[in-house]
N, C-alpha and C positions, 0 to 999 in steps of 0.2 A: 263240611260246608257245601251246599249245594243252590246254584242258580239256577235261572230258566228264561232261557231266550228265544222264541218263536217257538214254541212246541218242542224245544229241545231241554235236557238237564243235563248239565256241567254240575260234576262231581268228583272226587279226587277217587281214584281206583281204591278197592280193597285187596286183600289177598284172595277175597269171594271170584274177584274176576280175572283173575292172571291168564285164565288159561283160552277164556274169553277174548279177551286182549293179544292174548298171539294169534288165533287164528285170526282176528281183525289186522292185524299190521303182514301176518302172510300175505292175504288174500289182497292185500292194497300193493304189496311191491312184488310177489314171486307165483311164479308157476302159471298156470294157465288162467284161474280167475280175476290172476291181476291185470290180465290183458280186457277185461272189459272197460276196466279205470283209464285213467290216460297219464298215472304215474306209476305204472308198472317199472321196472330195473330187471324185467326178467330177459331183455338181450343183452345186458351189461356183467349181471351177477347171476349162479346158480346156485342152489341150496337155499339155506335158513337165511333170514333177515335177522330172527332174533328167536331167543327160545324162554320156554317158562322161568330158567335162572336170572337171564338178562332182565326180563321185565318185572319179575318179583324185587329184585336190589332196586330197582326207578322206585317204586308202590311206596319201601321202606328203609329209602335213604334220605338222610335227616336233609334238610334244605334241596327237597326236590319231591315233586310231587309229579302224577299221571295222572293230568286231567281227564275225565273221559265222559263222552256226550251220547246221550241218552235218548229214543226218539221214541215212542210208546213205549218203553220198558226195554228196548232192545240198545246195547250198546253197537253207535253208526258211527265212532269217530274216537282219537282219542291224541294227546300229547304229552311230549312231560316238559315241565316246565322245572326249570333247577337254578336256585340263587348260588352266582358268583359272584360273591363282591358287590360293584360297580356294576353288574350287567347279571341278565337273564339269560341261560340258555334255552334253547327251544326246539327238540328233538322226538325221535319217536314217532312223529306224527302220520298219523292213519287214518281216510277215510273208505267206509263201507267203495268198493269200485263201483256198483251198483247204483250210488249216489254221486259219484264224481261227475263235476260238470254245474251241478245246480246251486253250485252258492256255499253248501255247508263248510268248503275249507275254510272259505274266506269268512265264512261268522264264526268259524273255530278259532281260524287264527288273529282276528279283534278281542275275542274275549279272551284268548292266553293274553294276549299283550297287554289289553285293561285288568285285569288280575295279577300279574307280573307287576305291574308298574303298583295296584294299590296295596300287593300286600307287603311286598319287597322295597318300593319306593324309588326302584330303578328305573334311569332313563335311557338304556340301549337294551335291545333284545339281540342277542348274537346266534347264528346257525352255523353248520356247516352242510354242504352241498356238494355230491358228489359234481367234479366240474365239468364231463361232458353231460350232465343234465341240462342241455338249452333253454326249452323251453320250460322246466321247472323254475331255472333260475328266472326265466322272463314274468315265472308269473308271481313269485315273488318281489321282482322290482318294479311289478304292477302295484305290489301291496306296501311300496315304500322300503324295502332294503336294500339297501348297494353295495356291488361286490367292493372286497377291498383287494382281490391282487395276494390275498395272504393265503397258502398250501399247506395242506400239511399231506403227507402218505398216506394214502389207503395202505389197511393193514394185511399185504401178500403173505401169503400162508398162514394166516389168523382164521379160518373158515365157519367161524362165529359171526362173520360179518358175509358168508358167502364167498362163493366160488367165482372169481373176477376172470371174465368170457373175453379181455381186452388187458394188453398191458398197461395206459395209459390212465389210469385210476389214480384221482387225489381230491383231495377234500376243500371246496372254496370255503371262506369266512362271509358270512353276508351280515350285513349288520342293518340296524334301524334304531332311527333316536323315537325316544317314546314319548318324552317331556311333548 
């Protein structure tokens, strides 16, 4: 299934682009390239954000897809969107740093949520948010989600998730009604 919204295409990832797709979600949260974006994690975590296995199980796990947005033929963004139940999770997501600032998250993350909601039928979309992300959290409660106050642990010595540069590491709940 593939849409297209202002010169962009929204398409569910193949295994064609796995490898495509990591370096996209690197270069959005680690190491030096992510510092051009303005949702770098690279003074909070060190190492890998995610690798080829991580993002290959999203691609082809049953009730969950990797949407991923397309701007002349290059992939500039991508999420994965995964049905629980009652709600939508909505992770993963990466924009080109290069591009951050002009609008693309916020058209990425409308059309996860209108896709979410039409093919699933779901009326909440759920995240999690590392919690000293301030301003990330601010800019999604620009887009309608609100913290709930709910923790869960960042995973210390799981270094699949990165080398945590602070002790104070956990994951907020953010949520949003979609109805």
């Amino acid at each position: 299934m593939s849409t297209s919204t202002a010169g962009l295409t929204f398409r569910d990832a193949t295994d064609a682009d796995v490898d495509e797709l990591v370096a996209l979600i690197e270069s959005a949260y680690r190491g030096e390239s992510s510092r051009a974006g303005w949702t770098t994690e690279a003074d909070i975590l060190e190492g890998r954000r995610t690798d080829r296995e991580g993002v290959l199980e999203v691609v082809e796990s049953p009730g969950s897809r990797l949407l991923t947005v397309e701007r002349e033929g290059r992939i500039v963004a991508c999420c994965q969107l995964e049905h629980r139940g009652d709600h939508a999770y909505f992770g993963m997501f990466a924009v080109s740093p290069r591009l951050q600032g002009g609008g693309l998250g916020k058209t990425v993350l409308a059309e996860a949520e209108r896709q979410a909601r039409e093919t699933w039928g779901v009326e909440e979309m759920h995240m999690t948010v590392i919690s000293v992300r301030e301003e990330l959290i601010a800019w999604y409660e620009r887009r309608g989600y609100r913290r709930t106050g709910r923790m869960t642990p960042f995973p210390y010595g799981d270094e699949r998730f990165g080398v945590p540069q602070r002790a104070d590491l956990r994951f907020e709940l953010l949520v949003k009604e979609l109805a």
